[in-house]
Every structure is written in structure tokens, then in C-alpha cells.
SERO-4910 file (N, C-alpha, C, O; in steps of 0.05 Angstrom, whole numbers):
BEGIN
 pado doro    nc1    nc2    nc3   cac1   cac2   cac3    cc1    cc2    cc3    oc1    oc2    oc3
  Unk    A    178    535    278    149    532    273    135    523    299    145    505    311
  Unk    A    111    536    309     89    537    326     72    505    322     50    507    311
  Unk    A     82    476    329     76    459    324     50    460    341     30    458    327
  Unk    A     47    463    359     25    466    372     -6    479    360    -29    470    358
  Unk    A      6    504    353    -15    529    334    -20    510    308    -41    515    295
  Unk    A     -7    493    302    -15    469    277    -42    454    285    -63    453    271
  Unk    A    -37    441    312    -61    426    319    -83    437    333   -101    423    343
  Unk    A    -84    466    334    -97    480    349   -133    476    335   -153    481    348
  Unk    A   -133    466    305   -156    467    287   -166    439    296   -187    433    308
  Unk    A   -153    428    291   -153    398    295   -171    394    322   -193    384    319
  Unk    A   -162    404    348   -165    400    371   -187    416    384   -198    413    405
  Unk    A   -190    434    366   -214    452    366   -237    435    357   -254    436    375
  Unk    A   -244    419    338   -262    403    331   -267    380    351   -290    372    355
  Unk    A   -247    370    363   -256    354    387   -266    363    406   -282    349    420
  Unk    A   -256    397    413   -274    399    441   -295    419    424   -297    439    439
  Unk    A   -309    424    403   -329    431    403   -347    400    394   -367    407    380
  Unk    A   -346    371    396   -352    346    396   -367    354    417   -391    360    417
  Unk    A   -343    353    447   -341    352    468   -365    356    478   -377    337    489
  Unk    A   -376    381    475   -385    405    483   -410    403    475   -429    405    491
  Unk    A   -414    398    450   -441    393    432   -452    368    443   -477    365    440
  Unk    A   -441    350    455   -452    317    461   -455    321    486   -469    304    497
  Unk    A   -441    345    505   -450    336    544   -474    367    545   -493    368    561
  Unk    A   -468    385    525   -489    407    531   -512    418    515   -522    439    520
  Unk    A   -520    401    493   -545    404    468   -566    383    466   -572    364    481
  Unk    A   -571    390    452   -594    361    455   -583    341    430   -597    324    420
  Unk    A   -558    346    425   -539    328    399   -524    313    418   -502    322    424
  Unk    A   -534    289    429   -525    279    449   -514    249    444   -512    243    420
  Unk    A   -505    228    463   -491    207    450   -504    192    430   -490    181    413
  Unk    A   -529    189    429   -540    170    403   -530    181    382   -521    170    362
  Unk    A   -534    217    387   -524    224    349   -507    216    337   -508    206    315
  Unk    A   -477    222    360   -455    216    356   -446    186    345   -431    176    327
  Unk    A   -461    177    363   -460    142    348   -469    135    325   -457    116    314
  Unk    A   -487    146    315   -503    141    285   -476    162    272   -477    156    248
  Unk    A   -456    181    275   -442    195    265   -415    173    266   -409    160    245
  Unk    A   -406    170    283   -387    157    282   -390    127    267   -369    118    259
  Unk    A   -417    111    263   -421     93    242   -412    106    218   -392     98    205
  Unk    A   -428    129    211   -426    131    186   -395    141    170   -387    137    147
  Unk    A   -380    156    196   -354    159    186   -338    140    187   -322    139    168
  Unk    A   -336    121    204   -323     93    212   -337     75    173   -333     86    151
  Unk    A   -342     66    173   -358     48    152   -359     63    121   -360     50    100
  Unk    A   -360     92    122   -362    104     97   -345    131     91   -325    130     76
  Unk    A   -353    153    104   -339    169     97   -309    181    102   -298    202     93
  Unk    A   -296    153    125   -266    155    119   -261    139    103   -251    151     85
  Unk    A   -264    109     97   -262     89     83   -253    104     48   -237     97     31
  Unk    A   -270    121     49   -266    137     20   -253    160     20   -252    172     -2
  Unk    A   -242    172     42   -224    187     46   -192    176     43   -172    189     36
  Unk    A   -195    146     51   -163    129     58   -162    120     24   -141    118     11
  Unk    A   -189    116     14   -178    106    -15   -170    128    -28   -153    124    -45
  Unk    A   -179    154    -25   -172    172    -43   -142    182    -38   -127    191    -56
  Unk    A   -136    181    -18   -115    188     -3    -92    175    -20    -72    185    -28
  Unk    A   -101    147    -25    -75    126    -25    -76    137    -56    -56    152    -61
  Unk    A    -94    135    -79    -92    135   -101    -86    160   -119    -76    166   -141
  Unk    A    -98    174    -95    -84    208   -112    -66    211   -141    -67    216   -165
  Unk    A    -47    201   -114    -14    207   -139     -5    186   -145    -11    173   -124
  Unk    A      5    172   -157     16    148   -174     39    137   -146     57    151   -137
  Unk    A     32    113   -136     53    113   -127     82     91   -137     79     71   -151
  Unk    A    110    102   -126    132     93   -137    145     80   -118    161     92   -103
  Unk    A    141     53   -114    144     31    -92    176     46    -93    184     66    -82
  Unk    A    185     32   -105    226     40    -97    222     70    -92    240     75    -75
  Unk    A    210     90    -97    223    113    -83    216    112    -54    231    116    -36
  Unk    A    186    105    -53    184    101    -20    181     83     -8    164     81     10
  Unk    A    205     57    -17    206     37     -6    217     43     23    207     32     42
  Unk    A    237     59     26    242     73     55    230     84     72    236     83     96
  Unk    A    216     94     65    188    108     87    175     86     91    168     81    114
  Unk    A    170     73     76    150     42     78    166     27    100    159     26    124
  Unk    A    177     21     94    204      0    108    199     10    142    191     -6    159
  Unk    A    207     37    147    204     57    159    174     54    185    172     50    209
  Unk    A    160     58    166    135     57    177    125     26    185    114     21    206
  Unk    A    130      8    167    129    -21    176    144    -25    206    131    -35    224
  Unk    A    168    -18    208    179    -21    232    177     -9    250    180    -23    271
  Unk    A    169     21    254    153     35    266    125     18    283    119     14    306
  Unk    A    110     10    253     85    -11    271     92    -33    283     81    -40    303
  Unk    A    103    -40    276    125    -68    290    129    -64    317    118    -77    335
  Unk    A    146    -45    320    157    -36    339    138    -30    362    143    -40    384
  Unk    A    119    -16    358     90    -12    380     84    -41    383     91    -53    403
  Unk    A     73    -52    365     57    -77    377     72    -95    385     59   -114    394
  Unk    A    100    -98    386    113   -112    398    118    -93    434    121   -109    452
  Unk    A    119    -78    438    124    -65    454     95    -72    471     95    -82    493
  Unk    A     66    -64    455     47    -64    480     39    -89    485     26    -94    505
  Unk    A     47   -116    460     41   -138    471     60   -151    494     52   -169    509
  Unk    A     86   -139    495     97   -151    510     86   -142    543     82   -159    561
  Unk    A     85   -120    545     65   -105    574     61   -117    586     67   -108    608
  Unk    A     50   -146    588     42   -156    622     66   -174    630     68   -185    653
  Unk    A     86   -177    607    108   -192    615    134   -183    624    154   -197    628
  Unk    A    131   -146    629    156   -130    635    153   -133    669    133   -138    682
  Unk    A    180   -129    680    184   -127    706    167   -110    718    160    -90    706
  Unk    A    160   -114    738    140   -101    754    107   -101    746     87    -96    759
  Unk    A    111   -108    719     68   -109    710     67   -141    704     45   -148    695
  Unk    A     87   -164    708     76   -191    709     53   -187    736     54   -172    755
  Unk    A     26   -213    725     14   -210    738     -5   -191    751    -21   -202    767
  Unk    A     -7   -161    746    -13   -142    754    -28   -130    734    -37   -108    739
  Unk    A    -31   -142    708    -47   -128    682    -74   -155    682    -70   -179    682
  Unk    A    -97   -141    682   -117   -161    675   -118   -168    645   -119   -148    630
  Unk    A   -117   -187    634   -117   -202    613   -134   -193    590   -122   -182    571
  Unk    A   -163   -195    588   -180   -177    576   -176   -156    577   -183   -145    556
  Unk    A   -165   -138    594   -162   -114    587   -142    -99    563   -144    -83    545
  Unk    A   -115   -117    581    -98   -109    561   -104   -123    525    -94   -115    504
  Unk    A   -125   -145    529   -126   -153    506   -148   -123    490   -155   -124    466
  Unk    A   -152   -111    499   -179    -97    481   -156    -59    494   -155    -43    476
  Unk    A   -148    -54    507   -125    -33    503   -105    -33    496    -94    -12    491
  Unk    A    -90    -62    491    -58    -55    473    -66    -48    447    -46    -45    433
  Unk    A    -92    -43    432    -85    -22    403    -82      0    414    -76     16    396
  Unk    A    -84     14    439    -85     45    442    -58     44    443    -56     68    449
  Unk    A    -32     36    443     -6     34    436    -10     38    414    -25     57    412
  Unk    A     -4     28    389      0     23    359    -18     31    343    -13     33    319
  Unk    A    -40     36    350    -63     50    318    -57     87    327    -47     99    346
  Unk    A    -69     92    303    -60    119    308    -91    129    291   -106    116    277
  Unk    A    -92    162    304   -116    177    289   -113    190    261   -107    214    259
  Unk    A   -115    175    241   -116    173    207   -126    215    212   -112    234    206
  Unk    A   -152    215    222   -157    250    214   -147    262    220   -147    283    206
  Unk    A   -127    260    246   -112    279    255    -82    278    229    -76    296    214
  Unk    A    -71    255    230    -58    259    213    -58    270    184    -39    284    176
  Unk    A    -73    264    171    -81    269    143    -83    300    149    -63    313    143
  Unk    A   -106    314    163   -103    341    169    -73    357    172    -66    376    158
  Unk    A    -55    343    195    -36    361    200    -16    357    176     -6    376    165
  Unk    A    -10    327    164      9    320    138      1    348    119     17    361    106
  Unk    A    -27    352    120    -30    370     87    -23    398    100    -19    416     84
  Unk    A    -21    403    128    -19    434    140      9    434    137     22    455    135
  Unk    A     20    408    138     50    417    135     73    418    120     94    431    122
  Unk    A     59    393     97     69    392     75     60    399     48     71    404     27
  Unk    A     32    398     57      7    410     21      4    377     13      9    357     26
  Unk    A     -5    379    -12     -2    350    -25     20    333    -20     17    309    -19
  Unk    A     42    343    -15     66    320    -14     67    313      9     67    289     11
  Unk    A     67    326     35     52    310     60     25    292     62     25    275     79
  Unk    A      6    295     49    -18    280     40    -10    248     32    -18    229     45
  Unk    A      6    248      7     15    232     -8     36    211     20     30    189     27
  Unk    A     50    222     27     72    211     49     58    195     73     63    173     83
  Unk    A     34    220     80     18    200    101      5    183     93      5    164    108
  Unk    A     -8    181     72    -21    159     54     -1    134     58     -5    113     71
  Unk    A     18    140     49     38    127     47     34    104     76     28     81     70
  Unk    A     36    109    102     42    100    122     15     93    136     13     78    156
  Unk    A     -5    105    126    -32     97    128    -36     72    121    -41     54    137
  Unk    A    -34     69     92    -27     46     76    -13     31     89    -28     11     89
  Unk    A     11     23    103     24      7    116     12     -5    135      6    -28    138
  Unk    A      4     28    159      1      8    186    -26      3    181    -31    -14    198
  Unk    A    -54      8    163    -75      6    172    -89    -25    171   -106    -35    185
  Unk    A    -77    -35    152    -78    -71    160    -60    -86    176    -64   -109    183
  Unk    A    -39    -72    183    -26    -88    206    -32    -75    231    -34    -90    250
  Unk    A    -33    -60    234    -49    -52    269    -74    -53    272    -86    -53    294
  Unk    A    -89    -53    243   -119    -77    253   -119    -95    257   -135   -100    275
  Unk    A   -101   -123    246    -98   -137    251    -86   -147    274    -97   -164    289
  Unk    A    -65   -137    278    -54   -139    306    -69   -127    336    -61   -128    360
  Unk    A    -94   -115    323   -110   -100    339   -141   -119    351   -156   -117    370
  Unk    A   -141   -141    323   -161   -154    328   -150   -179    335   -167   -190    349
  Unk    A   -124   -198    332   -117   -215    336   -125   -228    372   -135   -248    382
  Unk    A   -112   -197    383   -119   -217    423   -139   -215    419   -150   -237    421
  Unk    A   -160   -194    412   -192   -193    428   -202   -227    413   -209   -245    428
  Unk    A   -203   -229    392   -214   -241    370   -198   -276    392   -210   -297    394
  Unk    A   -174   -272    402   -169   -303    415   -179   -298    443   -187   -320    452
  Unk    A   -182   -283    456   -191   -282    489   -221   -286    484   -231   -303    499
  Unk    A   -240   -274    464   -262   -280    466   -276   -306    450   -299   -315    454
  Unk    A   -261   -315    435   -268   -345    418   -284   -335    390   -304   -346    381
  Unk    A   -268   -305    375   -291   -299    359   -271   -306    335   -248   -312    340
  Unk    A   -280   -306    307   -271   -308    277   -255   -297    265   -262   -283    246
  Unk    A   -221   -303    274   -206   -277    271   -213   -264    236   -218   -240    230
  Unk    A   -210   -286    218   -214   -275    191   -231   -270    188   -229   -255    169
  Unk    A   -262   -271    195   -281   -257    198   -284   -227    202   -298   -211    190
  Unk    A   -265   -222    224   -264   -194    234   -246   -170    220   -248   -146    221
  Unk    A   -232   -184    210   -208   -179    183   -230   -180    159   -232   -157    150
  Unk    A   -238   -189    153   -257   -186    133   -275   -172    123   -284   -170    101
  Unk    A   -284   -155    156   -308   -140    158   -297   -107    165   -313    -88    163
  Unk    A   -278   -103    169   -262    -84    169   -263    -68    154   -248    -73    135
  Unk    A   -279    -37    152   -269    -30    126   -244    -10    131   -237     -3    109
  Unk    A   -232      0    145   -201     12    137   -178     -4    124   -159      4    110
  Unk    A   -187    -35    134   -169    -47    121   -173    -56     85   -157    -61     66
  Unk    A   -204    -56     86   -217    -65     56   -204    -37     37   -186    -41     21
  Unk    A   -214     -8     41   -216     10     40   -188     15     30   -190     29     10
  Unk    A   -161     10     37   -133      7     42   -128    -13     23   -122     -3      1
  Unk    A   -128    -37     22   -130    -59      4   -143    -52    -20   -134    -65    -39
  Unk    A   -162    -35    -27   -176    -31    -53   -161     -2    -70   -159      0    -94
  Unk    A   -151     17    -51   -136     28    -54   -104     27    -74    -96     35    -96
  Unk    A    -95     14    -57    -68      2    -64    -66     -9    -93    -55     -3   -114
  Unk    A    -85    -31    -82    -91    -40   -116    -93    -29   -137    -81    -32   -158
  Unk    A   -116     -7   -128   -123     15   -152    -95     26   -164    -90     26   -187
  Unk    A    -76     36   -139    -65     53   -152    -33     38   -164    -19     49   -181
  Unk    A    -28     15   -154     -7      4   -169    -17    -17   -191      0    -26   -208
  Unk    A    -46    -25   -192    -51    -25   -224    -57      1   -245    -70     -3   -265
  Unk    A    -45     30   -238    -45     45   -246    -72     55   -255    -73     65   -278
  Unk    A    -92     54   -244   -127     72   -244   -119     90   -232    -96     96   -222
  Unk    A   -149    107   -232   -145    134   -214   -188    135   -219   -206    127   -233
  Unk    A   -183    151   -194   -220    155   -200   -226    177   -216   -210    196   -218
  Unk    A   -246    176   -228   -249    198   -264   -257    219   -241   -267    225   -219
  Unk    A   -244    227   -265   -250    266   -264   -271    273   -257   -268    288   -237
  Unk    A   -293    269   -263   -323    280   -253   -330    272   -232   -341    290   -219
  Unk    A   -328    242   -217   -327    239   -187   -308    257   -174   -319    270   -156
  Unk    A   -284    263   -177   -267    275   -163   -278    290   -145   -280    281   -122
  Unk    A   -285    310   -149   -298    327   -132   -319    323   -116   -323    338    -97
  Unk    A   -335    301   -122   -352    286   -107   -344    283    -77   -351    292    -56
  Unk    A   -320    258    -89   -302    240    -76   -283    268    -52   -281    271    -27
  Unk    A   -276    280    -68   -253    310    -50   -267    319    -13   -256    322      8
  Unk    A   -304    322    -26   -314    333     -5   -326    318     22   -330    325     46
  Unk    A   -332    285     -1   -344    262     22   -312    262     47   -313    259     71
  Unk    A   -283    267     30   -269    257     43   -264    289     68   -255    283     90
  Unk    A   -267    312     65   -265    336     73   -280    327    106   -272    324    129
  Unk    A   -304    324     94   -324    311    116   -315    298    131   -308    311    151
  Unk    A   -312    279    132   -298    257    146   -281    270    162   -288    269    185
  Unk    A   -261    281    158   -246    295    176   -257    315    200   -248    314    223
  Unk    A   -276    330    191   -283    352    202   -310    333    227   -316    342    249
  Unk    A   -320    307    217   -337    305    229   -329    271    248   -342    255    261
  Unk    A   -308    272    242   -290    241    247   -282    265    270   -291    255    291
  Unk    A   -272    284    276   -258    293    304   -272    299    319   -269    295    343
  Unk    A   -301    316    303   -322    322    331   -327    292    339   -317    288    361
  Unk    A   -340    269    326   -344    253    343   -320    243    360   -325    238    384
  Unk    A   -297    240    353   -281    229    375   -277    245    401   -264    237    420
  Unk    A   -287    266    401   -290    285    415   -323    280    432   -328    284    455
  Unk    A   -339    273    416   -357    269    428   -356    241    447   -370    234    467
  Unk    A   -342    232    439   -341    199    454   -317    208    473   -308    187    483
  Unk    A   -310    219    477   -288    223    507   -301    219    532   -322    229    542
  Unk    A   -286    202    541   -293    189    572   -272    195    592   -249    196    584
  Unk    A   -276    200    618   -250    202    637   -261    181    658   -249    161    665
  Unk    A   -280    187    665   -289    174    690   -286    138    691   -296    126    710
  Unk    A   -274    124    672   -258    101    669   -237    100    681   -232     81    696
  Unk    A   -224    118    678   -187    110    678   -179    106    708   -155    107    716
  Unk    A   -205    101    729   -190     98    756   -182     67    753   -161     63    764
  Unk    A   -192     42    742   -181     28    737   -163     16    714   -169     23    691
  Unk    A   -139     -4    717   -127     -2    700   -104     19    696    -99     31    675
  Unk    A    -91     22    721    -79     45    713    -47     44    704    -32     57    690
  Unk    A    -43     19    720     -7     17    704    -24      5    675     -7     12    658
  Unk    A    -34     -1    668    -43    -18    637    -41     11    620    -26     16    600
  Unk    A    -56     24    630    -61     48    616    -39     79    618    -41    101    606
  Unk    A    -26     71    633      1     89    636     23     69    619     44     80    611
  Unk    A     19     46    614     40     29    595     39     41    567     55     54    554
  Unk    A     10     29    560      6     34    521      0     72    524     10     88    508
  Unk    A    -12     78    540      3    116    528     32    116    534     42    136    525
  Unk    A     48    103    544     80    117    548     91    105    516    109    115    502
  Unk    A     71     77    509     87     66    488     81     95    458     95    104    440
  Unk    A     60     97    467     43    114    439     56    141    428     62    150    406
  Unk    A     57    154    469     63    180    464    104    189    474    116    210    471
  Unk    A    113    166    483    138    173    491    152    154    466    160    164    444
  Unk    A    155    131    473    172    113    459    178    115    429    199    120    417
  Unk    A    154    109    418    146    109    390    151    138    377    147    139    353
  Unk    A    158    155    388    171    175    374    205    177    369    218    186    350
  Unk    A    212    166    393    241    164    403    251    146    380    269    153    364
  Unk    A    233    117    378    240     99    355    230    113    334    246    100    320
  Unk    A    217    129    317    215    148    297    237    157    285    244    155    261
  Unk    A    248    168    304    277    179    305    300    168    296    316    175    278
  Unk    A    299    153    306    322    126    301    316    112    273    333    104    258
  Unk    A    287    112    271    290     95    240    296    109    221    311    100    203
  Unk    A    282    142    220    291    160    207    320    163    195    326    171    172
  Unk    A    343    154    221    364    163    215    383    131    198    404    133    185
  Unk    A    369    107    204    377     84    196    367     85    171    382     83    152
  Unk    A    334     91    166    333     91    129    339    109    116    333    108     92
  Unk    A    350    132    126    366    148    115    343    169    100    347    180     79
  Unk    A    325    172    114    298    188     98    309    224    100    314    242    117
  Unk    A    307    220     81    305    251     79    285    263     95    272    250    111
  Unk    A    281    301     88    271    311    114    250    315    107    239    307    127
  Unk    A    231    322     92    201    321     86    192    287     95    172    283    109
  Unk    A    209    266     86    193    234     95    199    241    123    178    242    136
  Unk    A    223    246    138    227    245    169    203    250    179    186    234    187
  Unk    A    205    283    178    179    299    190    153    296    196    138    306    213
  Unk    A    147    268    166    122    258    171    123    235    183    103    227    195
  Unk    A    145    222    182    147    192    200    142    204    224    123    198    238
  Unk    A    161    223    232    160    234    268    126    241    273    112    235    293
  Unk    A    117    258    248     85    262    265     66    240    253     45    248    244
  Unk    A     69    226    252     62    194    247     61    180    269     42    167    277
  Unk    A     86    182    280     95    169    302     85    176    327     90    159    344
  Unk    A     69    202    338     62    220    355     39    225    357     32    240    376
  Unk    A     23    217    344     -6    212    336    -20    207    353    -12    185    361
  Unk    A    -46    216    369    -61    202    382    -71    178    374    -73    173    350
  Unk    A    -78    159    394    -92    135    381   -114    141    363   -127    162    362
  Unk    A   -117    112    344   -144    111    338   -173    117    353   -179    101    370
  Unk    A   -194    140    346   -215    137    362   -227    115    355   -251    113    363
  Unk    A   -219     97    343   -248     83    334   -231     55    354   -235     31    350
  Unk    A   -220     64    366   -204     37    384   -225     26    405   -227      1    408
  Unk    A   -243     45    418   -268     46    440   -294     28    424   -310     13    435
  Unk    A   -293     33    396   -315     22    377   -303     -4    373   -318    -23    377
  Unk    A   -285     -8    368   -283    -37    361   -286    -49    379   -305    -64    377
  Unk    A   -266    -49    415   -270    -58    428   -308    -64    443   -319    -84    451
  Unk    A   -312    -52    442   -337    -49    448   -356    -71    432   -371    -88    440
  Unk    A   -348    -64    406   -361    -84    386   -359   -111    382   -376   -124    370
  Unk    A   -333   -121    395   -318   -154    404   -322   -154    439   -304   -164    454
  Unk    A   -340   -146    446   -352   -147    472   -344   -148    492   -349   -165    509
  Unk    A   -322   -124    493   -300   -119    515   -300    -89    530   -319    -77    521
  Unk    A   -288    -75    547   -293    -58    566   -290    -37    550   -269    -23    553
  Unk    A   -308    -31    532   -309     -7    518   -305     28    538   -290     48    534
  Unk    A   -320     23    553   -314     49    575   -284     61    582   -275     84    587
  Unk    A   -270     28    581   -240     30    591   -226     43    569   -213     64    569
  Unk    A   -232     27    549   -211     38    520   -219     70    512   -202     83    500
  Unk    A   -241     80    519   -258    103    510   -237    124    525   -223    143    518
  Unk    A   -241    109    552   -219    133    577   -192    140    557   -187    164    554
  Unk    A   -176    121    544   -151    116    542   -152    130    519   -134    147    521
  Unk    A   -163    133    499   -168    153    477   -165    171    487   -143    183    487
  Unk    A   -200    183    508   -192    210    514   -167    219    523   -163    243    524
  Unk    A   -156    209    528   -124    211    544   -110    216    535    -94    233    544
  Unk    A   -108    203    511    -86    194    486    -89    218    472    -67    229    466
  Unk    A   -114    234    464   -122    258    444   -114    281    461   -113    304    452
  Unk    A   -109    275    484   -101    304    496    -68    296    501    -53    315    496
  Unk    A    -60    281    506    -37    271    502    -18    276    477      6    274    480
  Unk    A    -27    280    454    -36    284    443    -11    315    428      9    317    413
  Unk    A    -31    336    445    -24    362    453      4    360    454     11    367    432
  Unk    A     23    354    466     43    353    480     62    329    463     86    336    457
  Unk    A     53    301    454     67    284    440     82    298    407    105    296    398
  Unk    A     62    311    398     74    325    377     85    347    376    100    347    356
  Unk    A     86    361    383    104    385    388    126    370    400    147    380    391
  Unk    A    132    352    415    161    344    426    167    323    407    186    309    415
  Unk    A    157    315    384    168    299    366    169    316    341    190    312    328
  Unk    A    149    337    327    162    355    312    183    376    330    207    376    323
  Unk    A    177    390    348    197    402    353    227    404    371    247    419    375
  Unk    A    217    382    377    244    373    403    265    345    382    287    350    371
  Unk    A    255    327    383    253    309    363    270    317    329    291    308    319
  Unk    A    246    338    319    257    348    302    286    353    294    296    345    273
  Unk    A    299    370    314    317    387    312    349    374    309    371    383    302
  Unk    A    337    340    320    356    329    324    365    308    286    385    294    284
***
């Protein structure tokens, strides 16, 4: 399989973002009033619908869970440790790495949800849910923890105000107190979340920055090596320790391969840190991107 020709839709929506925000008169304000509205609403209801779909059965995918827990583990231990590895003591500015180590460990929810259903239909949907659900309160949290202590702001505050993590949390609930959303929203609910996807990539696409990344550059060659090299490698390995079968593998590995979160540039930005910098490291990460998944479905894969 043509893992690449998979993301080719996907990646198409970013650079027509691109394209639409440096050459129309749909320029960065739009994008920003766009990216509010998908950030705050129309993924938020995309991640709940996601999670609650299908009934979920803690013991069957207590392994993918397990899986994916250690997976997020594994990144944020890796990009927090960064200014304390040989050769980057000393040499990483502090604020920085505090507002770029999520570009290690969060991952882009649209890209995935998109490619899980191109590759699996509903039961890839259901799987990435799955791991959505895991990491999306622990790599916010672990995402807001340094900024929230380097700048003196309210860590539970910021946890509080969150909606991927609210959104995730209301979810869950729903669906292991066994609800489901009625029938006649459904379809409501199907298209707000359709949206979101299609209009969650142009903007991350519209917010791509390069002209950042001259500074910061071992910082920012650290958390992409952790995002796009490592974290697949450990994919691999957990895959074969929890013993996941090959439909959960497949999606742990493109789980694991994921561009960062776009909305990594928005938060930072929003806890009043070098938004420009983290924006670069996205754009980086999304083209990075390109290349991380195809060598984790198809190289990766095979093994």
C-alpha cells in the first residue's frame, strides 16, 4: 500500500490553507477567527463523537490503551528530558523548550482521525478514538504543566479551560455510562465533525511559519527527532510487548507518526510564549510529516 497516496488528501488541504492565507484576501485574521472556532467547537464535537460512537470494551482495548499510555509517556519523558542530554545541557533556552517540548508528544487529532478511517473504515475511527482518548488529557497536561510553571500562571485553571481535554472527559463518560447521542442529532453532529477536519487542516496550513526556525535549532531538531524518528521506533516495540494484533498495531504505528498538534503555536502563544517559534516547528513537523508515516506504516510496518 501507497502510504503516502493516503496522505496526499490530507496534505492537500494544508497547502491549499497555505495558499489561500499568503495569496487572497482570506488572510491571517480569517484563519484565526477559523482556527477559534475549530479549536473551541467544531473538533471538541468531533473528539466526543469519535469516542462515543461505538460502545467501548475497556478489557478488549485495555492493550491498545496501555499501549498508547506508554507511547505518551514515552515522548514526554523523552522531550522533557532535552536540555539535560549530553551535548544540549546548557545550550537549550528554558522558555523555549518550555512552550516547544509539546511539539514532541501532541499529535494532529485531523490528520489522524482522517487517515485511521482511510485505512481502517469505522474500526480504525473507533481505535484512534481510542488513543485520542488516552493521550489528549495527558499531553495537554503535560503540555501545559512547564509553560503554566515558567510563567507563574494557574496550572488547574488551564486544565480546566481546555476544551480537547473537557470534550474527551465528557466523552468517555458518555460512553462507559453507556449513552449515545439520539438519532436525530446524529447527523447534525456527523457533519459539524466532517468540518472540522476539512477546515482544522486548511487552517493549520494557514498558520505555517518558516522564517522562525533560524533560532532554536538543536531545541527544534530534538522534539522533531523525538516526534518523527523515535516515537515510532518505540511504537514498534510496544506493539510487539502488548501483543496487539495487526489492525490495533497499524493504528498505534500511525498514531505514533503523526504530525504535531497545530494548535501547539495557539496555546503557546496564548500562555504568552514565542508563538512564532512553536508555529515554525509545526510547520516542520506537518511536512515532516510526509516522510514520518510512510516509514512507520511502511518500513516499520513490515517488521
Amino acid at each position: 500500500m501507497h502510504y503516502a497516496q493516503l496522505l496526499l488528501p490530507d496534505f492537500s488541504l494544508i497547502l491549499i490553507g497555505y495558499l489561500l492565507c499568503r495569496h487572497t484576501a482570506l488572510d491571517r485574521p480569517v484563519w484565526q477567527a477559523a482556527e477559534g472556532l475549530v479549536y473551541y467547537f467544531l473538533f471538541p464535537v468531533l473528539l466526543f463523537q469519535s469516542i462515543v460512537r461505538t460502545p467501548l470494551d475497556l478489557r478488549a482495548a485495555s492493550s491498545l490503551m496501555g499501549a498508547g499510555l506508554a507511547l505518551s509517556l514515552a515522548g514526554i519523558g523523552l522531550a522533557y528530558a532535552l536540555p539535560r542530554l549530553p551535548g544540549l545541557a546548557g545550550r537549550i533556552e528554558p522558555r523555549d523548550h518550555a512552550a516547544s517540548a509539546q511539539v514532541a508528544f501532541r499529535f494532529n487529532s485531523f490528520i489522524g482521525l482522517a487517515l485511521a478511517e482511510r485505512l481502517s473504515g469505522a474500526q480504525g475511527l473507533q481505535l484512534i478514538a481510542v488513543l485520542i482518548g488516552v493521550g489528549v488529557p495527558l499531553c495537554n497536561v503535560a503540555a501545559v504543566w512547564p509553560m503554566a510553571r515558567h510563567a507563574g500562571r494557574g496550572f488547574l485553571g488551564e486544565l480546566a479551560r481546555n476544551p480537547l481535554i473537557i470534550a474527551t472527559a465528557l466523552g468517555l463518560a458518555t460512553n462507559l455510562a453507556g449513552l449515545a447521542i439520539p438519532q436525530w442529532l446524529t447527523p447534525t453532529v456527523t457533519r459539524i465533525g466532517s468540518a472540522s477536519i476539512a477546515l482544522g487542516l486548511m487552517a493549520a496550513g494557514a498558520g505555517m511559519q518558516l522564517q522562525s526556525l533560524a533560532r532554536g535549532k538543536l531545541l527544534g531538531a530534538g522534539v522533531l527527532a523525538i516526534r518523527h524518528l523515535a516515537l515510532p521506533v518505540v511504537a514498534l516495540l510496544l506493539a510487539r510487548a502488548f501483543a496487539l494484533g495487526r489492525p490495533e498495531a497499524l493504528i498505534l504505528l500511525t498514531f505514533s507518526a503523526l504530525p504535531t498538534a497545530s494548535s501547539c503555536y495557539v496555546l503557546a502563544a496564548r500562555m504568552g510564549y514565542n508563538g512564532p517559534y512553536v508555529a515554525a516547528l509545526v510547520t516542520l513537523s506537518t511536512l515532516l510529516g510526509m516522510a514520518s508515516l510512510p516509514f512507520a506504516l511502511g518500513v516499520l510496518g513490515g517488521f
